[in-house]
Structure formats: C-alpha cells, structure tokens
N, C-alpha and C positions, 0 to 999 in steps of 0.2 A: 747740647741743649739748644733748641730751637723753636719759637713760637711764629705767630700770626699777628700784626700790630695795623691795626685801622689806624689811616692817617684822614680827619674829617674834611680836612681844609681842601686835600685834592680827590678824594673821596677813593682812597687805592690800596691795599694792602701790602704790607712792607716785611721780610723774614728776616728776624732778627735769630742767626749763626754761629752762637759764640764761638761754639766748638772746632768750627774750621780755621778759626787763629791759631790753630794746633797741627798744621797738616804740615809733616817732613819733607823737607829737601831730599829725593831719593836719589840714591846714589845706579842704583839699577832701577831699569825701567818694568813697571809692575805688568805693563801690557805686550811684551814681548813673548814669542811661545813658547810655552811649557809654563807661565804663569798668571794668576788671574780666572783662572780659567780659560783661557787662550789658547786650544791645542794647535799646534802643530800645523801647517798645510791647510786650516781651515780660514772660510772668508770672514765676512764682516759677522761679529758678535755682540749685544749687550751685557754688559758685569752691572753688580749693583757696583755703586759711588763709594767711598770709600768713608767720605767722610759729608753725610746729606742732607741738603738745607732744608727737604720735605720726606719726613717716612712714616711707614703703616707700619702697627697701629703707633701714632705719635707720642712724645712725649710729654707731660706734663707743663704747660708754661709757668715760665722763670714767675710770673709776677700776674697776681690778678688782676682784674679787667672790671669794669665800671661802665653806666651807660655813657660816659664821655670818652671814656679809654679803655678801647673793643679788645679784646685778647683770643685768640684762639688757638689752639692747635698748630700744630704744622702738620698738617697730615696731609699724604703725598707720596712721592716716590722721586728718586734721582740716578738716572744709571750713566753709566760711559756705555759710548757705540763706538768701538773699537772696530776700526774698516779692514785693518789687516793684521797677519803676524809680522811682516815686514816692520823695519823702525825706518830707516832709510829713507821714505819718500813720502808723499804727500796725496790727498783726494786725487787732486792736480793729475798725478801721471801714473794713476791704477791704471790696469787696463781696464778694458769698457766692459767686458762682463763683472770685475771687479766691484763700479761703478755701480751697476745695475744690482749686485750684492747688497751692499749697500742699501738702494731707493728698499728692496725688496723689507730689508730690516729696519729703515722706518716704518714703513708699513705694516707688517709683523705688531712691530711695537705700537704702536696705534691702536691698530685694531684689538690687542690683548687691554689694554688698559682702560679702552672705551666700556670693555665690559666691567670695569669695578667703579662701583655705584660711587665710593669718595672721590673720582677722580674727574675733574670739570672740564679741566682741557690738557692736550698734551704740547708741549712746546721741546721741537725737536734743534737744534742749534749746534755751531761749529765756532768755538773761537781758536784763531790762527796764528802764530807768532808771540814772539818775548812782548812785543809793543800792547798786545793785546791782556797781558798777564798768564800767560800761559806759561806752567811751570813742566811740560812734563811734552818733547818734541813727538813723540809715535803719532802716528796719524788716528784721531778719534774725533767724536763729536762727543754731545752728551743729549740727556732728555730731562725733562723736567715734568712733572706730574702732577700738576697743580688741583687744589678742591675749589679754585675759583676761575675766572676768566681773566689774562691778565690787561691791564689797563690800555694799552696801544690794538688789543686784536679787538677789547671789549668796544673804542673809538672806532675802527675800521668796522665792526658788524653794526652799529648805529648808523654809520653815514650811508653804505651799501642798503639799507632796509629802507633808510629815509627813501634813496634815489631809487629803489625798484617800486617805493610805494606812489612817488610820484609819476615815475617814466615809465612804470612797466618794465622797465630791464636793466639790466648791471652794468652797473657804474664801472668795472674793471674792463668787462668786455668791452665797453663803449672806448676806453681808454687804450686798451692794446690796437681797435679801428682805427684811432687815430693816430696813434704808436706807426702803425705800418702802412698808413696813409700817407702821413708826412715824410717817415725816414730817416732823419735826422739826428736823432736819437738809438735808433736800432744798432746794436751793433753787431749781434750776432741771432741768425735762427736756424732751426733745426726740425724739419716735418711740421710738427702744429705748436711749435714753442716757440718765443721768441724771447733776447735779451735786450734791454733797454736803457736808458740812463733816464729816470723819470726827468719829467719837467720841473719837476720843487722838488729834485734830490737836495738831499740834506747833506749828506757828504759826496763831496767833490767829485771819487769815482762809483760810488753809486750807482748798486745795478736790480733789476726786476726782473726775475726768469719766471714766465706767466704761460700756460696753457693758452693758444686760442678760444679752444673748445671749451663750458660752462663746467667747470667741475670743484666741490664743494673740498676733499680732501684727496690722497694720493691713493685711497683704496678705491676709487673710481675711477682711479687711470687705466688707458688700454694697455696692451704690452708693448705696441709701437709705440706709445708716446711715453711710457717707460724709457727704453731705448733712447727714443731723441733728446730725453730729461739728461741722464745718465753722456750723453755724448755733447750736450750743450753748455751743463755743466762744467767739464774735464774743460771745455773749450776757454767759457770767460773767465777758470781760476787759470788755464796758463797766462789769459793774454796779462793779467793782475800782473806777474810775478816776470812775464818779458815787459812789461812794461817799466818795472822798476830795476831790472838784472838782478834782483834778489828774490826773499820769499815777499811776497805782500801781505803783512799783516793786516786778517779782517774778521767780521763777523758776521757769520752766514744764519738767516733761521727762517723756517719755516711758519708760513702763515698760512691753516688747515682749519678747517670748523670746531666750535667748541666740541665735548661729547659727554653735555649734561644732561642729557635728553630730548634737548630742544631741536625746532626744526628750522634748520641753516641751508634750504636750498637754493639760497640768495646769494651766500656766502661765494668766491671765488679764490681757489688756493692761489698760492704763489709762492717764489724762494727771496726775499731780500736779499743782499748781500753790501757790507757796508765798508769798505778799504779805509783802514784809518792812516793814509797819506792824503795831504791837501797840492802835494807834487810830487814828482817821480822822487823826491831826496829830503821832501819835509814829512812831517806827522802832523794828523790833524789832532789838536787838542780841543776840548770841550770847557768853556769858560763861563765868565758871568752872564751872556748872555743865553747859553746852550742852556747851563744848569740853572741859572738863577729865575729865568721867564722862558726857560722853556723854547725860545726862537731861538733857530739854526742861523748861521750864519756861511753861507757858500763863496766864496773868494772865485769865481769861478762859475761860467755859463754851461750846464749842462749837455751844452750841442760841441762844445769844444773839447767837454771831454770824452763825449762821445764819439768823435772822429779821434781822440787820439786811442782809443779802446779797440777802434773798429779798423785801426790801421797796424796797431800789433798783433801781430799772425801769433798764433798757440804750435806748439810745438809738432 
C-alpha cells in the first residue's frame, strides 16, 4: 500500500510505503545468476523492485484527500539495475566495458520510460554500504519513476532557467570554467569529463562528475564520452574506498532532464556522488541543523579534501 501525500508547508510530495516495513532479511542473494531473472554470463540488467514505493497502474490510497490534504496515487515504477552476475565486487573494479554496460542500461532505461506518458522524471541512483542502509551487498543501483519532478532537480532547473535567462548561458558550464581554471578542486579528468569537489559541497568528500560539453541527459552523449564517463567513474569510486582502506559508503544519483514533455535544453546532466564519512574513520550524520533547516553543515574546506582525493591513486 502506497500513496502520494502533499506536504503545503514545503510545497513537495512525500510516499508514504507501508508495505516495505515487510521486506525479508534474505538469506540467498535474489540477484545472483540463475535468479531474478539474472541469467548466467549476462551484463548489467533491470528487474522490477521487489517490494515498490511507485507502480502502474497504482493502487488505491490508504485515506482520502481534501483541498488542505492532497492525496494521490503512487503511480510510477521502481526497478533494481543489477550491473553484474558476479556478487563479489563492486561498480568500482568492473571492467571498463562492464562499466560502459552499465552507462548503456541507464540509458536504455531512460529513454523506455520517457515514452510512458505517467512518468515525469526518471531518477537513476546507487546506494553503497550497510552505513547507507543497504541490506542486500551484489552490486546494483535502482531507478525510480516518478509522475512528478522531484524537489532538489525541480530547485536546480529553476536557478539554471533563472541564469540562462539572465546571462544567456549555463550556470553549470560557467561553473565546470571555473572548476578547471582554478584547479583546486579538480581531482580527477577524463577526455571532456571532469571530477570535482564543488565549492559548497555539502558533504565533506563530495564529488560532481560533469560533462564539459552542454548536454541535457545521457542519450545525448557521444560514445567517447561514454567511455571517459564509464573510466572516470571506476576511477573516483576506487580513489573513495583507498582513501578509507575499506568500502566507502555512498550515494551516487544522477541528475538528467525531466521527461514530461517539457523543453530542458538549459538543463546540464551531471552524477553527484555524496561519501557519507566526514573523515577517513568517522560517518557523517545528518542532525538538527541538516534535517531541521535544511543547512549543511561541512567540518571541512572543500579544497582540502580535494587534494586529499586527488592524491589517492585508484587501483
């Protein structure tokens, strides 16, 4: 049971899941081959979710709704993006055509779900590690299938529209200029990509893998810059995980244009990726000021931890 709950006061929609308070501790891993649909020697795949916080056609909500207390639907979709049959290893140290498997089947997945009319945006993501909640170790991401835009991409295409309607040109491109003007920040690049520690990272190792080139989502990318996506990648999750001598628990997602019909060619994709250590042996926790007002709090300059990013070599 799952619906759609308008929250007025920050003006965002909230899915309330009852039903995944019910998802088993498995004792065999369901994405290993020969199950799941997972065969055998084959590369990266999506399965539906097992247990989905958005599906077509949706189900009925728990409780009706009022013009003060909006209810809808959960209509939607939720699948696992299973990168290998292997369980053993991690994005981290696929091989690079692996990798490139992978970039291909977001895309794939994108571009299929852009064509069903309920669905507003696609939000592609990687959560890493026990620190992260993650109960289930194979290497996967998941997708999420939203009928709305969610509140952080819906803030990033407002300030991008503001600044191209002002300056004529994108706020991100302007920002990777300066990214590889200064340097300082840069830790790793690859052909026309580059990795970053932004300037008001939020968390401490905090990183932005950004196309030079203006491109809206990943079905717009060349095959070279596929490639250098796929090999820059591999690169800033090793340096994560030499940098801590363990796995670095994080959370990876992609930020791509809506595909509600609208026209985003202002838009500039990019990959966040957000380490939740605040040092190589603590965890960053999120507190009263994170959740309560919404302001970050960073213990830690940016440029510092970008030289220590850009001084651990990937494997």
């Amino acid at each position: 049971m799952s619906e759609l709950r308008w929250n007025p006061l920050l003006r965002e929609w909230i899915i309330t899941a009852v039903h995944r308070q019910d998802r088993p501790v498995l004792q065999d891993c369901p994405f290993c081959a020969g199950t799941e649909g997972v065969p055998e020697g084959v590369g990266a795949v999506a399965v539906p979710n097992r247990y989905p916080a958005l599906t077509h056609p949706p189900p009925r909500p728990y409780i009706g709704g009022s013009s003060s207390q909006q209810v809808e639907p959960s209509d939607g979709s939720c699948e696992v993006l299973v990168y290998t049959s292997s369980h053993d290893t991690a994005l981290a140290y696929l091989p690079l055509e692996s990798v490139q498997d992978i970039i291909r089947l977001w895309r794939e997945r994108f571009l299929d779900l852009e064509r069903r009319p309920h669905v507003k945006y696609v939000l592609i993501f990687e959560n890493r590690g026990k620190d992260v909640g993650v109960t289930l170790s194979h290497p996967h991401g998941q997708l999420y299938a939203f009928p709305f835009t969610p509140p952080l991409m819906r803030m990033e295409l407002e300030s991008l529209l503001v600044h191209s309607h002002s300056g004529g040109t994108c706020l991100l491109c302007e920002m990777v200029e300066l990214e590889l003007a200064e340097g300082g920040r840069v830790i790793a690049t690859e052909g026309s990509l580059l990795a970053y520690v932004p300037f008001w990272a939020r968390w401490p190792y905090e990183v932005q893998i950004v196309p030079e080139r203006h491109l809206s989502a990943l079905d717009e990318m060349k095959e070279d810059e596929s490639l250098a996506l796929a090999s820059l990648l591999r690169r800033v999750l090793q340096k994560y995980d030499n940098l801590v001598d363990d796995e670095m628990p994080y959370v990876m997602v992609l930020h791509q244009r809506p595909v509600d019909g609208g026209k985003y060619s202002y838009y500039h994709f990019h990959i966040e990726i957000y380490p939740m250590r605040r040092s190589r042996t603590e965890l960053k926790y999120l507190a009263g000021c994170e959740l309560g007002a919404g302001v970050f709090l960073n213990d830690s300059h940016p440029e510092e931890r970008a030289d220590e990013l850009r001084r651990v070599a990937p494997d």
